[in-house]
LUMLOVEX-89797 format. One record per residue: residue in one letter; chain; x, y, z of N, C-alpha, C, O in turn. Coordinates in steps of 0.2 Angstrom, whole numbers, always signed. Example, Ala and Ser with C-alpha at 12.3 -4.5 7.8 and 13.67 -1.06 7.14 Angstrom:
{atom 'A', 'A', {+66, -28, +39}, {+62, -22, +39}, {+66, -16, +39}, {+71, -17, +42}}
{atom 'S', 'A', {+64, -11, +35}, {+68, -5, +36}, {+64, +0, +39}, {+67, +6, +40}}
//
This chain:
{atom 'X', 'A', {+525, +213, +645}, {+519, +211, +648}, {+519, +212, +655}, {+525, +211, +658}}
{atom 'X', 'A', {+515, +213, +658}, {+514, +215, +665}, {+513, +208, +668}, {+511, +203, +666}}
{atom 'X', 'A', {+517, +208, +673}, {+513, +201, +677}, {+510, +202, +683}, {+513, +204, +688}}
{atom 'X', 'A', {+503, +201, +685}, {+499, +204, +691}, {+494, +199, +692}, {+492, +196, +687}}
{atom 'X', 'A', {+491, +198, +697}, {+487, +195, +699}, {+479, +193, +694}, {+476, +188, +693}}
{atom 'X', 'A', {+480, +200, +693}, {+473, +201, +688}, {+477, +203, +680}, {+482, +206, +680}}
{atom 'X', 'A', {+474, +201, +676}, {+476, +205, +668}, {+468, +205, +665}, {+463, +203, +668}}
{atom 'X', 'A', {+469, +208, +661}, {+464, +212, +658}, {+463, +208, +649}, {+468, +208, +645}}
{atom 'X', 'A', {+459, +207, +648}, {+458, +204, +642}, {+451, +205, +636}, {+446, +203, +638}}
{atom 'X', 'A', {+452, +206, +632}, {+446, +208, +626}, {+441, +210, +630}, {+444, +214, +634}}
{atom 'X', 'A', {+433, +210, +632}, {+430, +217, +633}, {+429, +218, +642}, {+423, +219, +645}}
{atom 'X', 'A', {+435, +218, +644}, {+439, +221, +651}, {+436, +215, +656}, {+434, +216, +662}}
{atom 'X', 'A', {+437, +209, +652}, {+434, +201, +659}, {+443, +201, +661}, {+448, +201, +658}}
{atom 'X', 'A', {+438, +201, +668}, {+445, +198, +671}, {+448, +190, +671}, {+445, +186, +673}}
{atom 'X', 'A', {+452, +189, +670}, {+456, +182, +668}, {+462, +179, +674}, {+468, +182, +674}}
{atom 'X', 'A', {+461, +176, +678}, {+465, +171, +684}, {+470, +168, +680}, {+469, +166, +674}}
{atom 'X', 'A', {+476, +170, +683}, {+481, +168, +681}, {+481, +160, +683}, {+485, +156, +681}}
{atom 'X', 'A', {+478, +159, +687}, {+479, +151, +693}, {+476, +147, +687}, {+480, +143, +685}}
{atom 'X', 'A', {+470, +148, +684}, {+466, +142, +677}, {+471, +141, +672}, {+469, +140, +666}}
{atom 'X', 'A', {+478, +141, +672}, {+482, +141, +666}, {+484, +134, +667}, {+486, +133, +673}}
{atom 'X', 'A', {+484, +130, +662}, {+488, +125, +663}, {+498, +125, +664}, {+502, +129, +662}}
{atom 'X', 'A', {+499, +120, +669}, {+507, +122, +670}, {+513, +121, +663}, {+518, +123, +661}}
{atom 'X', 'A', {+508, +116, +662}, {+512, +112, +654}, {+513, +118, +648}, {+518, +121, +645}}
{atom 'X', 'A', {+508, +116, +646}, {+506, +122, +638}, {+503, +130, +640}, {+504, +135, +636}}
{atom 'X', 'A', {+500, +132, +646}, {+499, +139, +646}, {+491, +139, +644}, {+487, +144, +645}}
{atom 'X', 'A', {+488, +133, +641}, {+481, +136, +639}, {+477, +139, +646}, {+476, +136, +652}}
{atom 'X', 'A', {+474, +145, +642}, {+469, +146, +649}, {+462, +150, +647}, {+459, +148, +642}}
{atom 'X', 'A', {+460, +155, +651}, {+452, +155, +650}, {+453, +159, +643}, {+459, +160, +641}}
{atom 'X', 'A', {+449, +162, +639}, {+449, +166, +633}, {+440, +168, +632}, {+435, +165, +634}}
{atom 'X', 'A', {+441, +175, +628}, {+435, +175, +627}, {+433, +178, +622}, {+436, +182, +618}}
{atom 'X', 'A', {+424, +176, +621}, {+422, +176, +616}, {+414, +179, +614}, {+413, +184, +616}}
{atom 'X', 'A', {+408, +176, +611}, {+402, +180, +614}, {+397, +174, +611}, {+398, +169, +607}}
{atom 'X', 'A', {+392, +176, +614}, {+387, +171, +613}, {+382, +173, +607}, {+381, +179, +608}}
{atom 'X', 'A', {+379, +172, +601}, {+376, +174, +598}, {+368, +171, +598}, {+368, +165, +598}}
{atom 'X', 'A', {+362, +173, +597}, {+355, +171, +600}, {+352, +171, +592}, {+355, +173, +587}}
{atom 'X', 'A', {+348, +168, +592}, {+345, +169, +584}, {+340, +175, +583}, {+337, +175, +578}}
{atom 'X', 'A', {+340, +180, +588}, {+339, +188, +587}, {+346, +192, +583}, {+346, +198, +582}}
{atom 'X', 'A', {+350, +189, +582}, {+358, +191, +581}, {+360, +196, +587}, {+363, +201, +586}}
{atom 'X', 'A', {+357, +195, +595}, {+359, +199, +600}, {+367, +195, +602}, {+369, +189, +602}}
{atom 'X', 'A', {+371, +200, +605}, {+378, +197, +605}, {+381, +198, +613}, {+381, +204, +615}}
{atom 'X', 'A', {+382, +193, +618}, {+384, +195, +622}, {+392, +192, +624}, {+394, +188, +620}}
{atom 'X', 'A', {+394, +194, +627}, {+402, +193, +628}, {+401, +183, +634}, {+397, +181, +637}}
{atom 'X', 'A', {+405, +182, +634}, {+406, +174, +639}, {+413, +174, +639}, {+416, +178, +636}}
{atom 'X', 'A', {+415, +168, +642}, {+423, +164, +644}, {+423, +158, +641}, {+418, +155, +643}}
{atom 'X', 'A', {+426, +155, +638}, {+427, +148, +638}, {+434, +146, +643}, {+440, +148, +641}}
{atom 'X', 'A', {+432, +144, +648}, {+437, +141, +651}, {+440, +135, +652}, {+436, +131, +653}}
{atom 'X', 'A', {+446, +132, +651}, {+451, +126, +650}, {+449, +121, +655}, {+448, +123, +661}}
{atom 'X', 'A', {+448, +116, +653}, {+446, +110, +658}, {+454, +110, +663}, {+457, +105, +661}}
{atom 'X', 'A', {+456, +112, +669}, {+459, +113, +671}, {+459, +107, +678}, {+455, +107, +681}}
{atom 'X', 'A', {+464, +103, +679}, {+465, +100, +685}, {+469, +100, +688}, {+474, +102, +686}}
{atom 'X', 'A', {+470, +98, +697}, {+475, +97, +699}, {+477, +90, +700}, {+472, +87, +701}}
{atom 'X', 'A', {+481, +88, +699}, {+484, +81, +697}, {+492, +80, +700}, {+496, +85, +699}}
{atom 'X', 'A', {+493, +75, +702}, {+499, +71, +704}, {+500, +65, +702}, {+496, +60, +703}}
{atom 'X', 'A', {+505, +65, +698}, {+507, +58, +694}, {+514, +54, +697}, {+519, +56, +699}}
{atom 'X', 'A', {+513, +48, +697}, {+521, +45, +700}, {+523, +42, +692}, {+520, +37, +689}}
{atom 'X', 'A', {+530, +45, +691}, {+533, +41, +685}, {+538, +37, +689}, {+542, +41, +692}}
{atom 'X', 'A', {+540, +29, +691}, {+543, +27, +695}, {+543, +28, +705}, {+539, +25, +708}}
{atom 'X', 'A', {+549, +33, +707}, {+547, +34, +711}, {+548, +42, +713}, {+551, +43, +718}}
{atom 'X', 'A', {+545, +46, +707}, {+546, +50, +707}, {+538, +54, +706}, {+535, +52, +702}}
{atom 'X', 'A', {+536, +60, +710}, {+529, +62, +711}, {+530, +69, +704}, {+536, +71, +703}}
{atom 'X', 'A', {+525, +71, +702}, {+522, +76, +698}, {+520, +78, +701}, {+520, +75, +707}}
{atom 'X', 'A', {+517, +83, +701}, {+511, +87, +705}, {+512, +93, +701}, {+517, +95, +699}}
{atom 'X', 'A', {+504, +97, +699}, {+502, +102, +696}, {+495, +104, +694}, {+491, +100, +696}}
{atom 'X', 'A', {+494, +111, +689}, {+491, +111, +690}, {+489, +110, +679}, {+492, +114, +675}}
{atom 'X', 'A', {+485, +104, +677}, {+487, +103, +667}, {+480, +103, +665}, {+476, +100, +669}}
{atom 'X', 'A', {+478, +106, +662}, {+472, +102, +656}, {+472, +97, +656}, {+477, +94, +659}}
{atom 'X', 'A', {+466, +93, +652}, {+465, +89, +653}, {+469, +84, +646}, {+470, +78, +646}}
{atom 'X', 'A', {+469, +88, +641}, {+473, +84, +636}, {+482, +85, +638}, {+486, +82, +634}}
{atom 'X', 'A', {+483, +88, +642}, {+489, +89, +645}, {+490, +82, +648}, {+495, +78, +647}}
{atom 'X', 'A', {+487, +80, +652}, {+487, +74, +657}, {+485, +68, +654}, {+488, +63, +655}}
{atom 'X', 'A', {+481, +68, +649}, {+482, +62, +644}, {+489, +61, +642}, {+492, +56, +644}}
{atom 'X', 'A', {+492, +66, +637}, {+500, +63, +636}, {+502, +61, +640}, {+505, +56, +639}}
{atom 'X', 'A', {+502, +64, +648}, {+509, +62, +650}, {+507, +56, +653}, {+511, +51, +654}}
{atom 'X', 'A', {+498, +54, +653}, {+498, +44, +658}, {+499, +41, +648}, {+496, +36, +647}}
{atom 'X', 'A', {+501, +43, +643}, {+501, +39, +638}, {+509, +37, +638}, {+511, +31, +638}}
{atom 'X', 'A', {+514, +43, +641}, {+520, +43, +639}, {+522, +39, +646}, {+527, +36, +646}}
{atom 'X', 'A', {+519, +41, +652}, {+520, +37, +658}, {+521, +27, +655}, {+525, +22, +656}}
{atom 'X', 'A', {+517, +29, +652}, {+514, +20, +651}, {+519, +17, +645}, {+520, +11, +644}}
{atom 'X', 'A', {+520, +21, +642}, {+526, +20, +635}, {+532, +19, +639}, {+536, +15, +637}}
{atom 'X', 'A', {+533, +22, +643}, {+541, +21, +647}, {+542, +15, +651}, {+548, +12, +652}}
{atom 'X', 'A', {+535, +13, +655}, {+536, +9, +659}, {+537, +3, +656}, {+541, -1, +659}}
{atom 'X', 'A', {+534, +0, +648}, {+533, -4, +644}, {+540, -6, +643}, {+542, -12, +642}}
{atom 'X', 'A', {+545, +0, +643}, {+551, -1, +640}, {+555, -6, +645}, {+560, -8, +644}}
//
């Protein structure tokens, strides 16, 4: 695989490699819109992406996760502290 600024994906949308989450990798994808003419046009779904800093004790996180990515970690943040 090429690694580059830009890649190139399904019908030649460009895709930011920055929207990736750091944890799991999900990131934009694409797909098409359907009308009830059956006209079909191309779109993005883009990954709910944030930048986020978590402290587990006194240690900082920082990055860039989804949003189901940052749920586990304040679940497992709160699982460890419990201990």
């Amino acid at each position: 695989m090429i690694f580059s600024m830009f890649n190139l994906r399904g019908d030649f949308d460009i895709v930011y490699p920055m929207r990736n989450c750091s944890l799991c990798g999900k990131g934009t994808s694409v797909g098409r819109n359907r009308s009830h003419a059956q006209n079909r046009t191309s779109r993005t779904f883009k990954a709910n992406v944030q930048k986020v800093t978590l402290t587990v004790g006194e240690e900082k996180i920082s990055g860039v996760y989804c949003s189901k990515c940052i749920k586990k970690m304040k679940g497992e943040i709160k699982k460890t502290a419990l201990k």
